[in-house]
C-alpha positions as CSV (number, residue, x, y, z in Angstrom):
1,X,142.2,-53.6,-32.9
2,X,140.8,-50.4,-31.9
3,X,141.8,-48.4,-35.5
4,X,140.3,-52.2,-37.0
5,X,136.4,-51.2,-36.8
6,X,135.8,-54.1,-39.9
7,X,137.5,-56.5,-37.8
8,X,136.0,-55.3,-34.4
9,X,132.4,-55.7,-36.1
10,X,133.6,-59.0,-37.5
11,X,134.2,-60.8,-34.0
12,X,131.2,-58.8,-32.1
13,X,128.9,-60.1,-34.8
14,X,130.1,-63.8,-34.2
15,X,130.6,-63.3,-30.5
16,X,126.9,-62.2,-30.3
17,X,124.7,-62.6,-33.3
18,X,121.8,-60.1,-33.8
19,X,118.6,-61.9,-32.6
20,X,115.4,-61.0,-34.5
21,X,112.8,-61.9,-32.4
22,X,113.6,-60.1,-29.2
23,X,111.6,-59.1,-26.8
24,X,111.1,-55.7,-24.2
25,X,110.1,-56.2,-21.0
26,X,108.3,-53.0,-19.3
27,X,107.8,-53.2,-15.1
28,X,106.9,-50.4,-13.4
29,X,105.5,-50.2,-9.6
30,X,104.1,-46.6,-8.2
31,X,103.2,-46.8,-3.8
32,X,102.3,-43.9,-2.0
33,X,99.0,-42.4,-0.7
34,X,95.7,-42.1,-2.3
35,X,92.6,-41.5,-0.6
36,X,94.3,-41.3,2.4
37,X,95.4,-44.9,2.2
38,X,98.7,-46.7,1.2
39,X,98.0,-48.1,-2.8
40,X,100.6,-49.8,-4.9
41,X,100.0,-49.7,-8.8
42,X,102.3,-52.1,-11.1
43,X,102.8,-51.8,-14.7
44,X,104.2,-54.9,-16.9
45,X,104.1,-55.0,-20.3
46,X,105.9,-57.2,-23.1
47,X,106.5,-55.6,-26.6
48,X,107.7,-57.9,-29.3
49,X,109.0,-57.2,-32.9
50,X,106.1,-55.1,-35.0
51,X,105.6,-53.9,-38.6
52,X,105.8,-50.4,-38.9
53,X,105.5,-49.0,-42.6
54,X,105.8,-52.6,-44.2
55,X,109.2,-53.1,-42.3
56,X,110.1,-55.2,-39.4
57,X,111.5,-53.8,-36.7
58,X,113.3,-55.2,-33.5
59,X,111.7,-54.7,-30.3
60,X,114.4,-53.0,-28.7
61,X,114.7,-50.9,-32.2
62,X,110.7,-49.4,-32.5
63,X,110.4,-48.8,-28.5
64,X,113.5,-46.7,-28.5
65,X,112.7,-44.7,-31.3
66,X,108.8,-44.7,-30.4
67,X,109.9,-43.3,-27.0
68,X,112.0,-40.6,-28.6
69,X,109.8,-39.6,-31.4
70,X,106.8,-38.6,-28.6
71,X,109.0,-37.3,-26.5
72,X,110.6,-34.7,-29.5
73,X,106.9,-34.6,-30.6
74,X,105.5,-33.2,-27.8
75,X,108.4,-30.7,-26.8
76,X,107.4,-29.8,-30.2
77,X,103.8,-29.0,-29.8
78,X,104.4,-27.1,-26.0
79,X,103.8,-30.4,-24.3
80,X,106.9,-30.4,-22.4
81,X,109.5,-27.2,-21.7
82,X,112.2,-27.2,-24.6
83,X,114.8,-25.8,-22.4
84,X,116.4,-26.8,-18.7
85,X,116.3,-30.7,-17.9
86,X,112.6,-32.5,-18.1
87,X,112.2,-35.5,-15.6
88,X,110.8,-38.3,-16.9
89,X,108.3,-38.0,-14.1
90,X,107.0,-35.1,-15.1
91,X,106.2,-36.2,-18.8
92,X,102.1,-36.9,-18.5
93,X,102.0,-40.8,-19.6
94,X,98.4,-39.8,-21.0
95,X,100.0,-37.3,-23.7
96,X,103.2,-39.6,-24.5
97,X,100.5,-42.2,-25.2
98,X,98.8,-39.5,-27.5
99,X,101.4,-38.8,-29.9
100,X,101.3,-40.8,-33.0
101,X,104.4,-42.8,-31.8
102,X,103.3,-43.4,-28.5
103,X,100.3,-44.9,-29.6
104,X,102.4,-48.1,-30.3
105,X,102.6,-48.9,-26.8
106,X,98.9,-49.0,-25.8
């Protein structure tokens, strides 16, 4: 089955049709110290399809490609190093938000 990528496609559509109306769920919790006291922020956020250039996309389709796009974006405009490995905590949420991509999740 493995040299049968027709056939593999075949039974993993009907196994598992593609759904069209998905949804991404977002959740996010930050504790630690501020002002000298203990604080706990959470995050939750639901995206759902959205038209982009007059074309539908998936959820799970846009906010991967949205999250990649800023993320190339701003390595590309000095942002972010483009070299060595970049933490995901060290990418400003303010200026992922900026790029033209990242303005889809506001």
């Amino acid at each position: 089955m493995k040299d049968d990528k027709q056939n593999i496609e075949e039974v993993l559509t009907n196994a598992k049709p593609p759904v069209r109306d998905d949804i991404v769920y977002v959740y996010a919790v930050a504790e630690g110290m501020q002002n000298g006291k203990m604080a706990r922020e959470e995050f939750y956020k639901a995206y759902t399809p959205k038209m982009i250039d007059g074309k539908e996309w998936r959820a799970i389709s846009w906010t991967t490609a949205a999250s990649i796009v800023a993320v190339v974006n701003m390595v590309a405009e000095g942002k972010i190093p483009n070299k060595e490995f970049v933490k995901q905590e060290d990418i400003s949420l303010d200026a992922f938000l900026s790029t033209p991509t990242g303005e889809f999740f506001v």
